[in-house]
N, C-alpha and C positions, 0 to 999 in steps of 0.2 A: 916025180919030185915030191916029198916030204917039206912041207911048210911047218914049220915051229911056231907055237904061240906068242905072241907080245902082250905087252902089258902097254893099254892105252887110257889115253886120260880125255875125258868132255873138254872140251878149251871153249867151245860156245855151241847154241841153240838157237835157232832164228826159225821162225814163219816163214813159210813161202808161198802155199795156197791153204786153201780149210784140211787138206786132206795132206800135207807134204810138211817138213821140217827139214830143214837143211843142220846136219849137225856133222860138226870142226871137230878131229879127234886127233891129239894130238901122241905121237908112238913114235918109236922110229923106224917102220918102216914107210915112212910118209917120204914121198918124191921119188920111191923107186916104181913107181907104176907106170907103164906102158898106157897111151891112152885109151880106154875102154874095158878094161880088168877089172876083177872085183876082187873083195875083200870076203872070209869069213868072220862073222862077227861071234863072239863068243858070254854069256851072262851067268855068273854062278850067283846064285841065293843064299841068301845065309845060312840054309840047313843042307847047302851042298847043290842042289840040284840046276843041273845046267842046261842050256838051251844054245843052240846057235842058229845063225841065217845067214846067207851071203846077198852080197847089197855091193852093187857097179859102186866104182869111182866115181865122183863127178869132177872131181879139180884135175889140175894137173899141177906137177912139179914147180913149187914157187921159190922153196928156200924156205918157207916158214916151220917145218918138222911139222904141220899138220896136213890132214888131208879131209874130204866133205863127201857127206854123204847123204845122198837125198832119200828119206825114208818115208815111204806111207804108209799112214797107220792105217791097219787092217781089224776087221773084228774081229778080237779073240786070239790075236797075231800076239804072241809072246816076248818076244824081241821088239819087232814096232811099237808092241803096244807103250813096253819103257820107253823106247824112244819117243814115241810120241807126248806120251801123260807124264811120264817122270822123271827123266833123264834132267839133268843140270851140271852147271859148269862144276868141275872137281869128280866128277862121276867119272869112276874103274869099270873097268870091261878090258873084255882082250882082242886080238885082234890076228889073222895070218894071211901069208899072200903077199904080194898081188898076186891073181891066182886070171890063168886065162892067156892062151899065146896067140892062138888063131882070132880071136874076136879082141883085135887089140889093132892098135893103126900110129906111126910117128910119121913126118915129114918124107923121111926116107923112100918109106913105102909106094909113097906119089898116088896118084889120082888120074885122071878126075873120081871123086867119091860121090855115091850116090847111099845115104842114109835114109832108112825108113823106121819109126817109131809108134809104138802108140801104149798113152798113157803112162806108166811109169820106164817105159821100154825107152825114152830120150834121155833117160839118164848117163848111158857111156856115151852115145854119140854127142850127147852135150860135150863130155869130153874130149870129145876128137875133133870136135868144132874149135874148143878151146886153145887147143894144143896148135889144128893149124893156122890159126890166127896165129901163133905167135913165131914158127917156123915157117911156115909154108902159104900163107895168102893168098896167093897168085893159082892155088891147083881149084878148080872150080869145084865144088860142091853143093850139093841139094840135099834140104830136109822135109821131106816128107813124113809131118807131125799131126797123126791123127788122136784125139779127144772129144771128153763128153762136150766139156765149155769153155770157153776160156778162161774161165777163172780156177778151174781145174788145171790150165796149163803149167807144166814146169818154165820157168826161166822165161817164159814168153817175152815179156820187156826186151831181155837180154837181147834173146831169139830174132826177134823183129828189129833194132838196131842194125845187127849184124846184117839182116835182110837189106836194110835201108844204106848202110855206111861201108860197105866191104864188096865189092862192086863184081865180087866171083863168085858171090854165094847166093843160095835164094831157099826162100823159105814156104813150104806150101800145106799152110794149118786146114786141118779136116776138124771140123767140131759135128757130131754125132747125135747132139741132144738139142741144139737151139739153130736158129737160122735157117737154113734150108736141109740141115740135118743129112750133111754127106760126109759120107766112109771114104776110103780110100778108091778109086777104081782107076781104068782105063786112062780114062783123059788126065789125069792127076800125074801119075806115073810117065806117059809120053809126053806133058808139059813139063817135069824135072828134068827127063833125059833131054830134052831139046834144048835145056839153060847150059846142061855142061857138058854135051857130046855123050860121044860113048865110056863107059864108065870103067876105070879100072878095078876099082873096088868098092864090092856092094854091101854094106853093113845093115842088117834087121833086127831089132829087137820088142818084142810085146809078149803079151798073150797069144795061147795056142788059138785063140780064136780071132784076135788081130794075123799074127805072124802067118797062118797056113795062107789066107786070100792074099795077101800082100804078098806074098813069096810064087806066089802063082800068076799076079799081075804082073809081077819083074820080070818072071822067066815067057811069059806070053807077050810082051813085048820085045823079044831076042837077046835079053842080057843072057850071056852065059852061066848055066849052073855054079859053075867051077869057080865063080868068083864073089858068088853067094854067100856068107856069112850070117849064120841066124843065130839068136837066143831068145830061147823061150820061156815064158815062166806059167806056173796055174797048172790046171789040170787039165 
């Protein structure tokens, strides 16, 4: 399938951790995304020269013609880097997509879902958290959300709520650099699958060097390949 360009507008800019910025773009093809899709993003210069990246969704379909998107600025990242230092409300870019079939999840699909993240990789499952709170409640699901800190966390406030107030869902943060400084392993992965049974649908996203051990702990505890779902990003 061929995706055509749009023309999108900054609508707003928010902080979210030292390293993230949640930024509102407002296009029309905002509300056609499946949850967990991404977008390419697209930047031309004044003397022509263009750059693009693709960056998950994080909203889901509100009604408002915009859609969010959680960007980390990276060093020497071309794209983040505007998003991060320079981007402002009124600011052009363009935009194609939703782009993404298999690594995408609506109510329909059914669960139990079992999500594994780490570091910017909770971006679409944030989405898909999103989406079934507001269809689907009742399908149990676990996130298993590994990070350096917490204060590195995306959406954690949010995250932790939903852990607290949403009586299907459970939340199981790994932080890597402070506390007792644990990754993801064995006992982490058979305490999410013990919250919500056997899992219909397993959705991963990180780094090839989060995603490979994480994808090897899911399938060593009996989830089936086949219902595997990974996206990876880095080298």
């Amino acid at each position: 399938m061929v995706f055509r360009w749009h023309e999108a507008e900054v609508a707003s800019v928010t902080v979210v951790t030292p390293h993230v910025k949640s930024v509102r773009l407002r296009c029309g093809i905002a509300g056609r995304q499946r949850a967990g899709q991404h977008v390419d993003v697209r930047l031309t210069a004044a003397d022509g020269y263009r750059a693009s990246r693709s960056y998950s969704v994080a909203s889901v379909p509100d009604g408002s013609g915009t859609l969010e998107l959680l960007v980390e600025g990276l060093p020497d990242g071309e794209v983040s880097g505007w998003f991060f230092d320079c981007a402002g409300v009124g600011d052009r870019l363009e935009l194609r997509g939703p782009i993404g079939g298999s690594f995408s999840w609506d109510g329909p699909d059914g669960g139990p879902l079992l999500l594994a993240g780490g570091g910017s990789g909770v971006v679409p499952l944030l989405a898909m958290l999103r989406r079934r709170a507001e269809v689907a409640p009742n399908i149990p699901a676990a996130l298993i959300y590994s990070v350096r800190t917490r204060a590195e966390a995306i959406a954690l406030s949010e995250l932790e709520a939903r852990d607290r107030d949403e009586p299907n869902f459970s939340l199981f943060l790994r932080t890597t650099r402070e506390g007792e400084g644990r990754r993801i392993d064995a006992a982490v992965v058979d305490a999410a699958l013990a919250r919500i049974g056997t899992p219909k649908k397993v959705f991963l996203c990180g780094s090839n060097r989060f995603a490979s051990p994480a994808a090897d702990l899911i399938a060593a505890a009996g989830v089936p390949p086949g219902i595997v779902r990974t996206e990876r990003f880095g080298a």
